[in-house]
C-alpha positions as CSV (number, residue, x, y, z in Angstrom):
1,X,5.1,-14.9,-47.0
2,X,1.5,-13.5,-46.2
3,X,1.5,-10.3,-44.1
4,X,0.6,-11.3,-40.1
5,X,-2.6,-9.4,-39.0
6,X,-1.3,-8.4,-35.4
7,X,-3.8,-7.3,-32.5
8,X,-1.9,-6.0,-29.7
9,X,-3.3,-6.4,-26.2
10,X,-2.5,-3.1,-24.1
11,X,-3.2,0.1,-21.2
12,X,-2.2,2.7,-23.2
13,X,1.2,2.5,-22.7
14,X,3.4,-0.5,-23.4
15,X,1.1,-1.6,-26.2
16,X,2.4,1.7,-28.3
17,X,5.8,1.3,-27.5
18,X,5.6,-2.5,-28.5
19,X,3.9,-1.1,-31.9
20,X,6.9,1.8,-32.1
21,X,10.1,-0.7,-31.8
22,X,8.6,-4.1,-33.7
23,X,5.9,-3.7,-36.1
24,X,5.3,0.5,-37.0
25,X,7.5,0.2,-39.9
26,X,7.5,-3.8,-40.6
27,X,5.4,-4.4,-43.7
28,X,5.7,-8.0,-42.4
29,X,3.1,-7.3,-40.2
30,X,-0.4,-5.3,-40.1
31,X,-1.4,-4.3,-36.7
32,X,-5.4,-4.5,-37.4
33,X,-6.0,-2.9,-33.7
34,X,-5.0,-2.2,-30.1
35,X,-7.7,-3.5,-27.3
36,X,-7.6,-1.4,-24.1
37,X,-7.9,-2.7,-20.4
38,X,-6.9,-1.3,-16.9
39,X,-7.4,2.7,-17.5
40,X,-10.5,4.0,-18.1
41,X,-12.0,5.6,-20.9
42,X,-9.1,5.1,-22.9
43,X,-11.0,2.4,-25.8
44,X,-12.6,4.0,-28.7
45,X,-9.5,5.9,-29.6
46,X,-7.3,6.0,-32.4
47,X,-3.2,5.8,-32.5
48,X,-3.2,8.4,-35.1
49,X,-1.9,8.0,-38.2
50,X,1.0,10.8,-37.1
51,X,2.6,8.2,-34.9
52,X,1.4,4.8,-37.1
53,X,4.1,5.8,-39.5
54,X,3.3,5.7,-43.3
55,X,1.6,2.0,-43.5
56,X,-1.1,3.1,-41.6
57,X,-2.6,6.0,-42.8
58,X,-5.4,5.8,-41.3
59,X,-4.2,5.2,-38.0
60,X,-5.1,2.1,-35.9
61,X,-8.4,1.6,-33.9
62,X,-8.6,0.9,-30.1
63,X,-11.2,-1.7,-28.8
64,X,-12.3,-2.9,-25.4
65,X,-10.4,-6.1,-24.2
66,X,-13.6,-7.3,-23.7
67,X,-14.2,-7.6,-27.1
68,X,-11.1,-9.9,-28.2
69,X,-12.7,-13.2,-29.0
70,X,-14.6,-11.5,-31.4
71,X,-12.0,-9.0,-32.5
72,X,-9.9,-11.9,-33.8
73,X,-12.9,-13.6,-35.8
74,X,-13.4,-10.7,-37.5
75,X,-10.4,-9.0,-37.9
76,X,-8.7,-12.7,-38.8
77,X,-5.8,-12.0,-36.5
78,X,-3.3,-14.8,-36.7
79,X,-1.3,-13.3,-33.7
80,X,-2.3,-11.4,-30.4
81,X,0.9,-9.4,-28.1
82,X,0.3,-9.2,-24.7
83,X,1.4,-6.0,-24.0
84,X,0.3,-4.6,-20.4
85,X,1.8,-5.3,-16.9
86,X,1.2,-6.0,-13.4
87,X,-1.2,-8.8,-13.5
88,X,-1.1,-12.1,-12.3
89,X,0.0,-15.3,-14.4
90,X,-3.2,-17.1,-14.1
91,X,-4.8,-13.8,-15.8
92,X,-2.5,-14.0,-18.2
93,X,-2.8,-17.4,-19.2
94,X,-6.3,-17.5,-19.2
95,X,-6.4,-14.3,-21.6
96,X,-3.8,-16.8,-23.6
97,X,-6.5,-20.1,-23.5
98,X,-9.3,-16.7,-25.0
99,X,-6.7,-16.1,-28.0
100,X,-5.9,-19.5,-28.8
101,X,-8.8,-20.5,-28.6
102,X,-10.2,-18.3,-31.1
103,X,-7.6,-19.4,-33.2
104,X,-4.8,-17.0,-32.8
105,X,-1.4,-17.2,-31.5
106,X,-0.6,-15.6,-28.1
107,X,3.0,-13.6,-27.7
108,X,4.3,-11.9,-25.4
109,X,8.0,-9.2,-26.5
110,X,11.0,-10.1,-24.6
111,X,13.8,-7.0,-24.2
112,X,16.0,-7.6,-27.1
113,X,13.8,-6.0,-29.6
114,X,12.3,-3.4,-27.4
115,X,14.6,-1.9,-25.0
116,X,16.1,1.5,-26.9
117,X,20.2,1.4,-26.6
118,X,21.2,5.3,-25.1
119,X,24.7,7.2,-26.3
120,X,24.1,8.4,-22.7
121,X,24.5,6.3,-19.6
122,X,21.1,4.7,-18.0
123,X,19.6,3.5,-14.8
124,X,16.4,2.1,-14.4
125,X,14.2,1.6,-11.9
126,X,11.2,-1.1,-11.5
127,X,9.7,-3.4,-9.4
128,X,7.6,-6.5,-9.4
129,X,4.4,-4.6,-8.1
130,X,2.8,-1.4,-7.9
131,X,3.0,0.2,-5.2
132,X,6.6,-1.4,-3.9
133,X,8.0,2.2,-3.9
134,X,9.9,3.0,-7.1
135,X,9.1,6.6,-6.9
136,X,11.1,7.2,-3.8
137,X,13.4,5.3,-4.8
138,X,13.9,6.9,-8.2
139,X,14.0,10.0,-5.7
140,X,16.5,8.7,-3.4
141,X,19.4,7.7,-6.6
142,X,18.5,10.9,-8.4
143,X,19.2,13.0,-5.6
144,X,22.3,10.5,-4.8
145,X,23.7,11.3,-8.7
146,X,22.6,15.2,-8.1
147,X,25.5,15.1,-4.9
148,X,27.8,13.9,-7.3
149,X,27.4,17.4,-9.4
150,X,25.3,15.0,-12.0
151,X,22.9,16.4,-14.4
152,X,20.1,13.8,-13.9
153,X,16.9,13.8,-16.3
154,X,14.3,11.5,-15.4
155,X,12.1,9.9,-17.9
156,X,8.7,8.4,-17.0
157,X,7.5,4.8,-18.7
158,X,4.1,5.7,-20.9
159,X,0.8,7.6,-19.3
160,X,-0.5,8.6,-22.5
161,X,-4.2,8.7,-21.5
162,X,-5.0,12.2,-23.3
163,X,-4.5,13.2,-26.7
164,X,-1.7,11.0,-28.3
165,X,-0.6,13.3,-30.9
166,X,-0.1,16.5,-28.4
167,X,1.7,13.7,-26.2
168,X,4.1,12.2,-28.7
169,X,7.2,14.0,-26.4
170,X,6.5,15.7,-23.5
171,X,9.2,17.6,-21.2
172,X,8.5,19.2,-18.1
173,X,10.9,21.5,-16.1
174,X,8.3,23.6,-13.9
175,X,5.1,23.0,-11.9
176,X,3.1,25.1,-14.6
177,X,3.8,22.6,-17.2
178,X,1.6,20.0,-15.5
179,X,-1.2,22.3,-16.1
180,X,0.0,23.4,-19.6
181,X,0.2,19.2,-20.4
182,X,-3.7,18.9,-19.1
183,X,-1.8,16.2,-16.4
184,X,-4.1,13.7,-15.1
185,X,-3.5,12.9,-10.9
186,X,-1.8,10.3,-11.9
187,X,0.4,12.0,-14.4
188,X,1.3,14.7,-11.8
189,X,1.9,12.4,-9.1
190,X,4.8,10.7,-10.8
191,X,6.5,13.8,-13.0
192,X,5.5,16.7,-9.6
193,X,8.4,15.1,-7.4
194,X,11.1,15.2,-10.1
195,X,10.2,18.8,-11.3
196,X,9.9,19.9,-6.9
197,X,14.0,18.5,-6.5
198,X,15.2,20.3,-9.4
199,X,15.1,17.7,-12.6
200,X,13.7,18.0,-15.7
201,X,11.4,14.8,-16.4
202,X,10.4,13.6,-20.1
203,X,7.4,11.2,-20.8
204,X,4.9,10.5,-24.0
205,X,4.6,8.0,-26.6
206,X,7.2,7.8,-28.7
207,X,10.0,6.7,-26.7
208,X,12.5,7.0,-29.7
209,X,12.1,10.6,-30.1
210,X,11.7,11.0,-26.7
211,X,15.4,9.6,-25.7
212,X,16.6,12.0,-28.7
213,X,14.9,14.7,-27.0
214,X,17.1,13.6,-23.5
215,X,20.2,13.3,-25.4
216,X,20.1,16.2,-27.2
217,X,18.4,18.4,-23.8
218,X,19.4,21.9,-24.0
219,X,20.3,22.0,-20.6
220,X,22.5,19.2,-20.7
221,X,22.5,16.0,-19.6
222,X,25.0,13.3,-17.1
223,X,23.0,10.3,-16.4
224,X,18.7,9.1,-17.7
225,X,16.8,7.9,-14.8
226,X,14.2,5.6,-16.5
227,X,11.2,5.4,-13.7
228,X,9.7,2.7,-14.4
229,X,5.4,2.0,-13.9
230,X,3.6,-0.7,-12.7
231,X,5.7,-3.8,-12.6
232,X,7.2,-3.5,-16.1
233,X,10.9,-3.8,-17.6
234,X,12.5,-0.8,-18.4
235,X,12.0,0.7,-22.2
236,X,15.6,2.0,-22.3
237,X,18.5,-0.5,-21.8
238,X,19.9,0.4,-18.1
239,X,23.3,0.2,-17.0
240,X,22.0,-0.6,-14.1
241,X,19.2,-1.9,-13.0
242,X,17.4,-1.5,-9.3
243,X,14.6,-3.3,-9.0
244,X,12.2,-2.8,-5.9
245,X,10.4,-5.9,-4.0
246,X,7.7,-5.5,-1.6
247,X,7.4,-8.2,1.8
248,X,4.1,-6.7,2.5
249,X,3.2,-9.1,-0.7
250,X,5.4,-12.2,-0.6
251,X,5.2,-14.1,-3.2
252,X,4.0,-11.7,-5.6
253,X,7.8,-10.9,-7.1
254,X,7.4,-14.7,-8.5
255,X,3.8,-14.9,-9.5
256,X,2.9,-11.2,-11.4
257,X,3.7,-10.2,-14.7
258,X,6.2,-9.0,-15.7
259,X,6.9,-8.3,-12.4
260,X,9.4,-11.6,-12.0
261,X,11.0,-10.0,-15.6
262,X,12.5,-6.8,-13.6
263,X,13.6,-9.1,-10.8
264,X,15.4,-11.2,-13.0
265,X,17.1,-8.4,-14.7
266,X,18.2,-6.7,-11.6
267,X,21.2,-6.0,-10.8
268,X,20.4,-4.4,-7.1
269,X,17.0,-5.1,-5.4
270,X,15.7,-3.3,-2.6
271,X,14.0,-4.7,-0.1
272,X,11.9,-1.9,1.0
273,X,9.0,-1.6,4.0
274,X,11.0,-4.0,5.9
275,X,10.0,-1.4,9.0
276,X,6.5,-2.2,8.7
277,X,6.3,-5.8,7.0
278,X,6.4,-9.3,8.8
279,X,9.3,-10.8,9.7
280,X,8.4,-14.3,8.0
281,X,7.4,-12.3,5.2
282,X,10.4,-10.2,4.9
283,X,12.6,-13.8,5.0
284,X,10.3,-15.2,2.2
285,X,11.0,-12.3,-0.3
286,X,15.0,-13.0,0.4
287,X,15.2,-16.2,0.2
288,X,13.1,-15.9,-3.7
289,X,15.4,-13.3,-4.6
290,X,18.4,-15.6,-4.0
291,X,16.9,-18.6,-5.8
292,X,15.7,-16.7,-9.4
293,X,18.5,-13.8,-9.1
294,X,21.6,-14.4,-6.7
295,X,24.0,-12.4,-8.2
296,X,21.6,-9.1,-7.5
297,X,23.3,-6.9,-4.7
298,X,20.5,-7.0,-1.8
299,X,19.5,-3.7,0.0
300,X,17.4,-3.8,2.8
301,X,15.5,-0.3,3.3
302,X,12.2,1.1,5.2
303,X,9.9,3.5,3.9
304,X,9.6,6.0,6.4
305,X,7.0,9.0,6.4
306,X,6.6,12.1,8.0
307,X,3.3,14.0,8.9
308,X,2.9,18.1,8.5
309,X,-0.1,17.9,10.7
310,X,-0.1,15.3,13.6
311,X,-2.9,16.9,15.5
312,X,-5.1,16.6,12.5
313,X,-4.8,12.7,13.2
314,X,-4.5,11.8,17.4
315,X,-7.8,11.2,18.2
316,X,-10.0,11.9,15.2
317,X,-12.2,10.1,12.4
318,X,-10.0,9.9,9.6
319,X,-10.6,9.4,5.8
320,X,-7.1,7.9,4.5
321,X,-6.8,8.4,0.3
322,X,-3.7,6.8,-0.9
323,X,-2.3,6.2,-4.8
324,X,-4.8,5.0,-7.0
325,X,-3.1,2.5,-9.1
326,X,-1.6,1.0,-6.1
327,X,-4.8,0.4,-5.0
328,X,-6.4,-1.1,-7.7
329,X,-4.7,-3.0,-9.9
330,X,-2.0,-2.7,-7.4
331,X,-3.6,-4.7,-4.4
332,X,-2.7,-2.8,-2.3
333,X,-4.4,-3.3,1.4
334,X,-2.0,-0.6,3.3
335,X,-0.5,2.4,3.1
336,X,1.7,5.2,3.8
337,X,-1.9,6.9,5.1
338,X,-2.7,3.7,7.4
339,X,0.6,3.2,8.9
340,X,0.5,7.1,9.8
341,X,-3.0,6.6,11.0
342,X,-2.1,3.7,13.1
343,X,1.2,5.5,14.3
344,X,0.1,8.7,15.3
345,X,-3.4,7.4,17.1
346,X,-6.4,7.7,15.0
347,X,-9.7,7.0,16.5
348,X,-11.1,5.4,13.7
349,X,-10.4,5.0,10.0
350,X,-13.9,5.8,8.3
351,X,-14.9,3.2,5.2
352,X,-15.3,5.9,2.2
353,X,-17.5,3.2,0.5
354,X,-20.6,4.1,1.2
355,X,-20.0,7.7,0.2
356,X,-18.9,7.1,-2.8
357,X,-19.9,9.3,-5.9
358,X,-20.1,8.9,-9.4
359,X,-16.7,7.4,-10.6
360,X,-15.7,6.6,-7.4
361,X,-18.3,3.8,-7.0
362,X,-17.7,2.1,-10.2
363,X,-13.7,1.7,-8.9
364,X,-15.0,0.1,-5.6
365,X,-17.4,-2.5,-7.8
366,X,-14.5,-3.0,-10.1
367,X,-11.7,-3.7,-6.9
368,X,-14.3,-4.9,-4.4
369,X,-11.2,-5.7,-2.3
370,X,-9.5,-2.0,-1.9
371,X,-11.3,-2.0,1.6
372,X,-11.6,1.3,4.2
373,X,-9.4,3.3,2.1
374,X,-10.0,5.7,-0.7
375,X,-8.4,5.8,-4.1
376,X,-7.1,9.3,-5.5
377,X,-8.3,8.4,-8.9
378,X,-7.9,11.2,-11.0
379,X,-7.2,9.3,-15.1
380,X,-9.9,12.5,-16.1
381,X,-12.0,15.4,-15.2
382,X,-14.9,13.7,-14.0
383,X,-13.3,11.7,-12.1
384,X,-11.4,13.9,-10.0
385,X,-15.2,15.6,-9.7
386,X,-16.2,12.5,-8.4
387,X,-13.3,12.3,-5.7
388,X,-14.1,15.9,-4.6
389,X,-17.5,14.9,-4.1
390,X,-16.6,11.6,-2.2
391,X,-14.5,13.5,0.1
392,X,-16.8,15.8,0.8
393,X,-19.9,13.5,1.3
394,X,-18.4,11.0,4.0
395,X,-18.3,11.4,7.5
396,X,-15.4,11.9,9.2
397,X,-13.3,14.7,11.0
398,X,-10.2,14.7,8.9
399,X,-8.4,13.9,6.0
400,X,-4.7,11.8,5.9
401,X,-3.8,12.9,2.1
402,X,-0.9,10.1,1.6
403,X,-0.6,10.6,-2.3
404,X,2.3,11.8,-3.9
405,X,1.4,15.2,-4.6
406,X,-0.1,17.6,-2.6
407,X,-3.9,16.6,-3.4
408,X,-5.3,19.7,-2.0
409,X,-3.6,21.9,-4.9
410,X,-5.9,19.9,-7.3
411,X,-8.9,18.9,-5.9
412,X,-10.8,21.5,-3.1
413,X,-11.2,19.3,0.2
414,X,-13.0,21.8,2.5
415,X,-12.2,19.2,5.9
416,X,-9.1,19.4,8.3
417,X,-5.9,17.5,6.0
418,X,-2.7,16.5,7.3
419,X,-0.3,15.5,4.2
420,X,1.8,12.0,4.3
421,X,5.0,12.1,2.8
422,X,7.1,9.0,2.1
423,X,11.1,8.6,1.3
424,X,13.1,5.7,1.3
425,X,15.5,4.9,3.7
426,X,18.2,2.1,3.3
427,X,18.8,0.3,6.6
428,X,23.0,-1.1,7.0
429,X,25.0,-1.7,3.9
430,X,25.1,-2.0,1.2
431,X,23.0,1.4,0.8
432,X,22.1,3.8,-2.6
433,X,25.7,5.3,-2.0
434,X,27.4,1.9,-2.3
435,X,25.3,0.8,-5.3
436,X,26.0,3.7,-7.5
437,X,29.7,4.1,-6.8
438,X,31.4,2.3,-9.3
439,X,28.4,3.3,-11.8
440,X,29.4,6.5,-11.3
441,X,33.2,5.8,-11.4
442,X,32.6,4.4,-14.8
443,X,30.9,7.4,-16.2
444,X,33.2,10.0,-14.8
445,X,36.4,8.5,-16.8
């Protein structure tokens, strides 16, 4: 048979992996290029031939998505792999009507050919959005397993927006490593909270050598906590599976992909913000777990935040940042930094929009719909100039820092900041401690 030119459809992230597991060493197959969407700045790299593998010496090129169409005319792909997540299925089958209509097939990789199988046992944790709350939750069962006298290490799904070859398996044990790593905000804000309670957290591109690396950790390790991003399915096989749904967007965990994927899969889902979300709302996310997944094990939980500085907030002008992603591509209309704003009497949440610098302003014409809230986006240099400058410019008397990390230990905010923090909080039975009981039974014989 012919070889299959192969362009695979990515955000820097799930694309490689797809690459790593099916096609790197496959001679059946030519992967003629990646196209990029979603994060910028990261088109008009190579994968380097260092992680291609030998039938690619010259490494593969990475286009803009926009360029597709045209891409598969002149490349002559036959076949194109979806291979990016949290986006709606009318996107995605609209990007599928582009491919075929240019003549190519459209695919998308289930789990069986993807998910790495561990000699060490494996929970996962997803969700069918961003923003639903897997970090505290990944939070809440690693420090559940830690009480157990469990060595936990956490392993992040793909971020790779700097230099791939440097990035190929990354392990970080101490706060100084995020700086050693050249982390992005982003990066920090999902490996910072591991590394603060005590874990060591992996990430990179290569996901095979990484869960080597894991295995074979020289301080030793009980149980892999696979924290999932966006909305995707887990890259390591799980033993169990907790997948997190959000009420504040009903109807999403049915309607995003692959968002319904980790639903399906789950084998506990949390409800969480059920302390701030609609009651109708709340009932409509139950009752769609029970008709795609009713053998899941349901736990209902709130996500409940605490405020350093609650005089920084009663009665003031506030500007509210919150997580970037969740924002964005995310949808995200409310926040940890709202509900504390609401909560702790505000006098007015100030629109960053029209004080937006730089970087800043091309997110808000890109995600017109983020609203009176500003987005911590921080994928480079430039643009964590751009949020510096932002914060500085606009008007108001202080600043509700609701991101994961500490943002003033990054970026120099010279206004009055209170900082949000946000941990999961299960509400009744069953709760975490129920859930990962006869997990942990069943590593312990």
């Amino acid at each position: 048979m012919a070889q299959r030119k192969i362009i695979i459809i990515g955000a820097a992230g799930r694309d490689f992996h797809n690459f790593n597991t099916v096609f790197r060493d496959n001679p059946a197959y030519k992967v003629v290029a990646f196209t990029a969407a979603q994060i910028p700045d990261i088109a008009g790299r190579k994968y380097p031939a260092s992680l291609a593998g030998k039938l690619y010496p010259d490494g593969i090129p990475v286009y803009p998505q926009e360029d597709l169409e045209k891409l598969i005319k002149d490349l002559e792909a036959d076949s194109c792999v979806f291979s990016y997540s949290d986006v709606p299925y009318n996107f995605v089958m609209s990007l599928g009507a582009k491919v075929n209509a240019a003549g190519a097939n459209f695919a998308m990789l289930g789990h069986k050919e993807t998910m790495l199988k561990s000699n060490k046992p494996v929970i996962a944790v997803g969700a069918v959005r961003t923003g639903c709350g897997k970090s505290q939750t990944s939070r809440r069962v690693a420090e559940a397993l830690m009480a157990k006298n469990l060595k936990v290490i956490a392993v992040r799904h793909p971020m790779p927006y700097g230099d791939l070859e440097a990035m190929k398996v990354q392990r970080f044990a101490h706060i100084d490593d995020l700086a050693k790593n050249n982390c992005t905000i982003e990066e920090m804000e999902e490996y910072e909270p591991h590394i603060a309670r005590g874990n060591v957290i992996y990430a990179g591109v290569d996901y095979e050598a990484i869960l080597r690396a894991v295995e074979n950790d020289p301080d030793g390790c009980d149980v892999i906590l696979f924290d999932g991003g966006n909305n995707d399915f887990p890259l390591f096989k799980p033993d169990l599976m907790i997948t997190i749904v959000d009420p504040h967007r009903p109807g999403h965990e049915l309607s995003y992909y692959p968002g319904e994927i980790t639903l399906r899969l789950a084998d506990v889902v949390v409800i969480n913000k059920i302390d701030s979300a609609d009651f109708d709302n709340i009932q409509i996310v139950r009752e769609n777990i029970e008709q795609i997944n009713p053998r899941a094990t349901v736990v209902d939980a709130a996500s409940t935040i605490s405020v350093d500085k609650p005089e920084a907030i009663r009665g003031k002008r506030v500007l509210v940042i919150e997580d970037g992603p969740t924002l964005t591509h995310g949808d995200m209309k409310i926040g940890a930094g709202i509900v504390a704003a609401k909560r702790f009497g505000a006098a007015e949440i100030i629109d960053p929009r029209p004080y937006a610098v730089g970087r800043l302003a091309e997110t808000y014409r890109a995600y017109p719909n983020i609203g009176k809230l500003l987005p911590a986006m921080g994928y480079g240099e430039q643009q964590m100039k751009d949020l510096a400058a932002t914060i500085e410019k606009t008007d108001c008397d202080s600043v509700i820092i609701a991101t994961p990390i500490d943002l003033q230990r990054v970026v120099k905010i010279n206004k009055p900041c209170t900082r949000v923090e946000y941990s999961l909080q299960e509400i009744g039975r069953p709760d975490m401690d129920d859930v990962l009981e006869n997990f942990i039974k069943k590593i312990k014989k």
